[in-house]
ZADO-6822 format. One line per 5 residues: their letters; for each residue x negated, y negated, z negated of C-alpha. Coordinates in pm, 1 decimal. Layout:
<sites>
A) X Y Z ~ ...
</sites>
This chain:
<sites>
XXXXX) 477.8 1569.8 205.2 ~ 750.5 1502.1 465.4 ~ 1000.1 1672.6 243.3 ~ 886.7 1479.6 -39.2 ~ 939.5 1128.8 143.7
XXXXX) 1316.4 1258.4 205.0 ~ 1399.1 1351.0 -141.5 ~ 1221.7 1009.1 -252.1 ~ 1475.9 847.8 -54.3 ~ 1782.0 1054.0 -122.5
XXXXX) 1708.1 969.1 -507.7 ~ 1630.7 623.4 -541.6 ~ 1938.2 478.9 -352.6 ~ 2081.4 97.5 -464.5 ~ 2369.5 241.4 -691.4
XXXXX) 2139.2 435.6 -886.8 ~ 1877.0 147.4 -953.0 ~ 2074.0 -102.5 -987.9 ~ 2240.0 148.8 -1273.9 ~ 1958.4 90.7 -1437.6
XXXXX) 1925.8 -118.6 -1736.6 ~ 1570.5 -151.3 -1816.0 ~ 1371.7 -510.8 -1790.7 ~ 1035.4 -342.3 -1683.6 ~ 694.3 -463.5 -1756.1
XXXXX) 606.0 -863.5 -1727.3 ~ 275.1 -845.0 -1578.3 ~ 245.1 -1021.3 -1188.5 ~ -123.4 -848.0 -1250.6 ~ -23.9 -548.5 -963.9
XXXXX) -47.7 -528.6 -648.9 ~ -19.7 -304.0 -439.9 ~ -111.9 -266.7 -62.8 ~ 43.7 30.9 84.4 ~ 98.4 163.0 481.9
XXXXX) -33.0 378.1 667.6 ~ -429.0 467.1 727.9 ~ -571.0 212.6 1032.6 ~ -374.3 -22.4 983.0 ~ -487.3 -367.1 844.8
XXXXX) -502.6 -226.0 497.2 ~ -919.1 -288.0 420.6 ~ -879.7 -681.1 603.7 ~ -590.1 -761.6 406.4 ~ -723.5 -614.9 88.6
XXXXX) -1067.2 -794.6 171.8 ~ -920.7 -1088.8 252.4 ~ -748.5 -1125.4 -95.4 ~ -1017.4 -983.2 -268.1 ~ -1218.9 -1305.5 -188.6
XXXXX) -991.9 -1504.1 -390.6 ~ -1192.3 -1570.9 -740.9 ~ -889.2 -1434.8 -894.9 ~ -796.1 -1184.1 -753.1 ~ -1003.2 -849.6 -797.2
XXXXX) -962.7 -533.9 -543.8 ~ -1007.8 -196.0 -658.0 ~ -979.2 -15.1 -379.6 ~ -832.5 351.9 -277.4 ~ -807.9 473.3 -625.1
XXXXX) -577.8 758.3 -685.3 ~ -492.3 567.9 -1094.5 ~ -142.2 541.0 -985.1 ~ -105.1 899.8 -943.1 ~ -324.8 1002.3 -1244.8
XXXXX) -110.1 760.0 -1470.5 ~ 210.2 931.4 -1420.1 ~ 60.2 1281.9 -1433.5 ~ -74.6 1168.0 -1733.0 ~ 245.7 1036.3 -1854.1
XXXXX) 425.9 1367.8 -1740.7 ~ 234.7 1547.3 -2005.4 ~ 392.7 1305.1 -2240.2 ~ 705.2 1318.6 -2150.0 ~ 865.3 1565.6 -1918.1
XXXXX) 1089.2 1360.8 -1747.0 ~ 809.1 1151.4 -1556.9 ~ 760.7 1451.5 -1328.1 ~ 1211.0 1393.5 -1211.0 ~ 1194.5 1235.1 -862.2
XXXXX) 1417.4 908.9 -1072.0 ~ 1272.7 947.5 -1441.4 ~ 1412.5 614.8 -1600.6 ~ 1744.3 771.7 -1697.3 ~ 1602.8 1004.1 -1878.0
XXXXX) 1301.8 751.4 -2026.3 ~ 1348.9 447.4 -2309.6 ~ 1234.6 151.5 -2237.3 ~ 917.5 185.4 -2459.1 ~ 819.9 525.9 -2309.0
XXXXX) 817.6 305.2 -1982.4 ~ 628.7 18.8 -2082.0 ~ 391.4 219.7 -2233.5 ~ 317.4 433.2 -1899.0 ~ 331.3 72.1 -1756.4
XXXXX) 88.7 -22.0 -2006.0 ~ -140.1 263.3 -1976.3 ~ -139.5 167.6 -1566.4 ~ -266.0 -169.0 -1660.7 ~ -545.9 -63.2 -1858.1
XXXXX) -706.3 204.7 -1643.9 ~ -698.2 -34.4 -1399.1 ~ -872.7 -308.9 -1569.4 ~ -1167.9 -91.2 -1627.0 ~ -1219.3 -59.2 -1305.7
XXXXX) -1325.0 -409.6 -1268.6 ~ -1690.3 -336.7 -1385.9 ~ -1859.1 -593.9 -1189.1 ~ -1622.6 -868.2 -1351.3 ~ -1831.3 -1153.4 -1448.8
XXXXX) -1565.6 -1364.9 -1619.9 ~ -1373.7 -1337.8 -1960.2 ~ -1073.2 -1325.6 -1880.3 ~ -945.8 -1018.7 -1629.4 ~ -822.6 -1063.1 -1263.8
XXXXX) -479.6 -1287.2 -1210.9 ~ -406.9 -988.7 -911.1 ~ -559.7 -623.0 -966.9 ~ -554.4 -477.8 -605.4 ~ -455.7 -116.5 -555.4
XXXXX) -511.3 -6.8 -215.6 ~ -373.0 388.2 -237.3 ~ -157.1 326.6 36.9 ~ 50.9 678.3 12.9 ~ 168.3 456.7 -286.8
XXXXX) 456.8 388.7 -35.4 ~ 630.5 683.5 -176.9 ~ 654.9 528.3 -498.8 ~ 754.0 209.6 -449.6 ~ 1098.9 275.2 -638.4
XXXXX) 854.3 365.4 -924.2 ~ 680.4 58.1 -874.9 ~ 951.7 -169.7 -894.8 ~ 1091.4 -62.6 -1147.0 ~ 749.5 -38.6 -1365.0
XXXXX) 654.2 -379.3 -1278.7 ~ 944.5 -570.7 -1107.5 ~ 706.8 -846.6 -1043.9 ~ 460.0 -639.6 -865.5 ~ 330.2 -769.3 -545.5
XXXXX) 378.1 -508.4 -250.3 ~ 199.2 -553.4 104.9 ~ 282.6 -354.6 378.8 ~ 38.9 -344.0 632.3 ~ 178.5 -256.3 969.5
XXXXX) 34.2 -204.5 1318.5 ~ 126.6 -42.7 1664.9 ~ 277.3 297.3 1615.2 ~ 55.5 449.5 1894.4 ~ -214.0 238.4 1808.5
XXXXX) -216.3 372.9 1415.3 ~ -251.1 743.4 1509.7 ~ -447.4 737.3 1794.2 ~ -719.8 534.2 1531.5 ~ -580.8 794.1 1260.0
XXXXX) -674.5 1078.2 1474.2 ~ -1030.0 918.5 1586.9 ~ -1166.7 948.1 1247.6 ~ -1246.7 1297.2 1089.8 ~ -1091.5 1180.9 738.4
XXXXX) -1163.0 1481.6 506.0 ~ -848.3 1434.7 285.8 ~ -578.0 1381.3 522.4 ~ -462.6 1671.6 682.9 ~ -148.5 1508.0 916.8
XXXXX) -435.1 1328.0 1116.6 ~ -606.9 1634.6 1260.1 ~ -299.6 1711.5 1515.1 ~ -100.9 1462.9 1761.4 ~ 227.1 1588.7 1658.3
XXXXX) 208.0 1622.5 1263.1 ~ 41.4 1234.3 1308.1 ~ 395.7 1104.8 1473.7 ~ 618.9 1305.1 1207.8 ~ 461.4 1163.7 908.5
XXXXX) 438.5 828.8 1081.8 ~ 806.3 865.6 1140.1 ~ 862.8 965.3 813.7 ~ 654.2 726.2 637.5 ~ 820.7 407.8 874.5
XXXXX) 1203.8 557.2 761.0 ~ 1132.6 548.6 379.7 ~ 970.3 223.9 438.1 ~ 1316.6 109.8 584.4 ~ 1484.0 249.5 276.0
XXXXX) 1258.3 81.4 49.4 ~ 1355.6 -272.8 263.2 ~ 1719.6 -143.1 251.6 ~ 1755.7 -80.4 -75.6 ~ 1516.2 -326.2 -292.1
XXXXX) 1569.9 -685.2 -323.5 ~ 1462.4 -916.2 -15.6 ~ 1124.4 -1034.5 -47.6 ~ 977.8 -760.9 -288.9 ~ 758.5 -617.8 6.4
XXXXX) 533.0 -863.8 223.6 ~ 501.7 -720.2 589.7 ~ 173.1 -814.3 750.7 ~ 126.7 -688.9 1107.6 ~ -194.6 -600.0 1233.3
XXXXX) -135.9 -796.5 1558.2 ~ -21.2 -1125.9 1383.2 ~ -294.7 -1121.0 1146.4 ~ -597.7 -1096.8 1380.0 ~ -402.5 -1329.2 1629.1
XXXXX) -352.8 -1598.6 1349.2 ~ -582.0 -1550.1 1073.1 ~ -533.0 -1887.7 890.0 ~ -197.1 -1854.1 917.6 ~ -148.4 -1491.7 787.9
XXXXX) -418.0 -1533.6 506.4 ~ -247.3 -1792.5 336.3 ~ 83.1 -1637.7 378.8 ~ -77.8 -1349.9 151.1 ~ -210.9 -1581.8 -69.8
XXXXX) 115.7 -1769.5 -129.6 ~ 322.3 -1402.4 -190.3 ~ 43.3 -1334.1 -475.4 ~ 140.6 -1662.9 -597.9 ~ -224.2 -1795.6 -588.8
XXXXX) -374.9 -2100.9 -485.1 ~ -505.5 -2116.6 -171.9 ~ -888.0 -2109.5 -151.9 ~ -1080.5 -2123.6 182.3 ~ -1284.1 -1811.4 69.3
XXXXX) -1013.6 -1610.4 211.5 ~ -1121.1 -1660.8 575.7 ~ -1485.1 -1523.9 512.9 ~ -1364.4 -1234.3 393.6 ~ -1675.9 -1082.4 614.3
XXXXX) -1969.2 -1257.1 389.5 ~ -1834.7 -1101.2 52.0 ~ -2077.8 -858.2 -42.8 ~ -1765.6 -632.6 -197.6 ~ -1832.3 -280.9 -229.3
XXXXX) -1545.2 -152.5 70.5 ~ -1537.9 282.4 36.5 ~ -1315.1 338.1 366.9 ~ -1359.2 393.2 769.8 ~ -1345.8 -11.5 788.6
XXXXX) -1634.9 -132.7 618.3 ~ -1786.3 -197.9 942.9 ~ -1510.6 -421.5 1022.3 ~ -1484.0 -617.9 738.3 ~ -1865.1 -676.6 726.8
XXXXX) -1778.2 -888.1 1053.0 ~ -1598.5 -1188.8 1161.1 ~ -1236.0 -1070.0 1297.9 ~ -1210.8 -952.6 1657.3 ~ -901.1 -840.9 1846.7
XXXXX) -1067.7 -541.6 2043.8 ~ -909.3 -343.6 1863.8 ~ -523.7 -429.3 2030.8 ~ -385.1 -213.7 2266.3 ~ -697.1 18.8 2268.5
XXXXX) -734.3 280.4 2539.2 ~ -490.6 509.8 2514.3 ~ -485.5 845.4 2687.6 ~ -249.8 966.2 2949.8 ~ 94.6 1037.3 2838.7
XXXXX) 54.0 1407.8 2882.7 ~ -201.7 1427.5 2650.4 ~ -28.5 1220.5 2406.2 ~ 306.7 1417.8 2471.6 ~ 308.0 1602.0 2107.6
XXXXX) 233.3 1181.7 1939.2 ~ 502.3 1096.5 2126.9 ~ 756.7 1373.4 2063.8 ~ 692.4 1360.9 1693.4 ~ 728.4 975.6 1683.5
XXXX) 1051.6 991.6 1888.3 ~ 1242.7 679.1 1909.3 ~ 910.8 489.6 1737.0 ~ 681.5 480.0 2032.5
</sites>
């Protein structure tokens, strides 16, 4: 996976995207809220899932399962940059074909019409942001951020069964150093304002303040359901639901941290991060 973030990078550099010539798909439906585990992710995805229009899906891998789909298609979906090699129909139609799966994952969506905002919160999606921007160039991207330290030692805490980086100190600081330079690239290298940064700290510091700031980047109106985000009855699949089953607290800042001995192999694979 850390090899994979570098060649992301090395691939989708300005010159080569903005070589590109294709328009993309119209749809502002997407978003996408990508980061790193322990991070924000569930409250921020809650938050804007308790906007009537808006509709969150969760940690559902139909990013991925698109463009392995679409790979079977067409051969050149599985290139680290595809579009060269793509027309523009072949693209909106794996654009398309996003949009639909999707949708019918809304099944508890009462009203006729489908969500304004469809809420994907895979957030290893971060390696295909490039992808994503160019699918869907109006797209919303959040980046939830919090506390290097503070993200793995939570990371580590929890015995997730899928992510393998979290079970050792060391590996946690690489990826997170890995993940937090592509990140830079992706802020380097895409227009300014096509990722939303919401920190962790800010957000449960200023919650008014924050929530509409994610309401106004997903071009909604603001609606005071936002802020009690706690009393939707949402179904939330992820390490947080007790949080966001609550009113916000800020416990959670700065939390104990062991001694710096123990944490030696974090900090060595963070390096300059922590």
């Amino acid at each position: 996976m850390l090899g994979a973030m570098r060649r992301v990078s090395q691939h989708f550099t300005t010159a080569a995207m903005e070589a590109l010539h294709q328009t993309g798909h119209p749809s502002t439906q997407p978003v996408f809220i990508v980061g790193m585990p322990r991070s924000g992710s569930t409250l921020v995805e809650q938050i804007l899932a308790s906007h009537p229009d808006a509709y969150g899906a969760g940690e559902v891998s139909t990013l991925a399962d698109t463009l392995k789909d679409a790979a079977q298609r067409c051969p050149a979906w599985k290139n680290p940059m595809p579009f060269a090699q793509l027309s523009e129909a072949e693209c909106l139609a794996t654009a398309e074909d996003y949009l639909s799966r999707m949708n019918a994952q809304a099944v508890d969506w009462t009203r006729p019409e489908p969500p304004l905002r469809m809420i994907n919160k895979m957030l290893d999606n971060f390696a295909h942001i490039g992808l994503i921007h160019q699918l869907w160039p109006r797209a919303r991207i959040i980046h939830t951020m919090r506390d290097p330290i503070d993200t793995c030692l939570s990371c580590f805490s929890i015995p997730f069964d899928h992510l393998d980086f979290a079970f050792d100190l060391g590996e946690l600081g690489r990826y997170y150093r890995q993940y937090s330079a592509l990140m830079a690239h992706w802020e380097r290298t895409l227009p300014p304002d096509t990722i939303l940064n919401v920190r962790y700290e800010d957000l449960v510091q200023d919650l008014p303040h924050q929530a509409q700031r994610i309401i106004a980047y997903c071009d909604l109106p603001w609606n005071p359901d936002c802020l009690r985000f706690h009393e939707s009855r949402r179904i939330v699949r992820t390490s947080s639901l007790a949080q966001v089953r609550t009113p916000l607290y800020r416990s959670a800042l700065r939390r104990w941290r062991p001694d710096n001995e123990t944490l030696r192999p974090l900090l060595e694979g963070l390096g300059g991060l922590a």
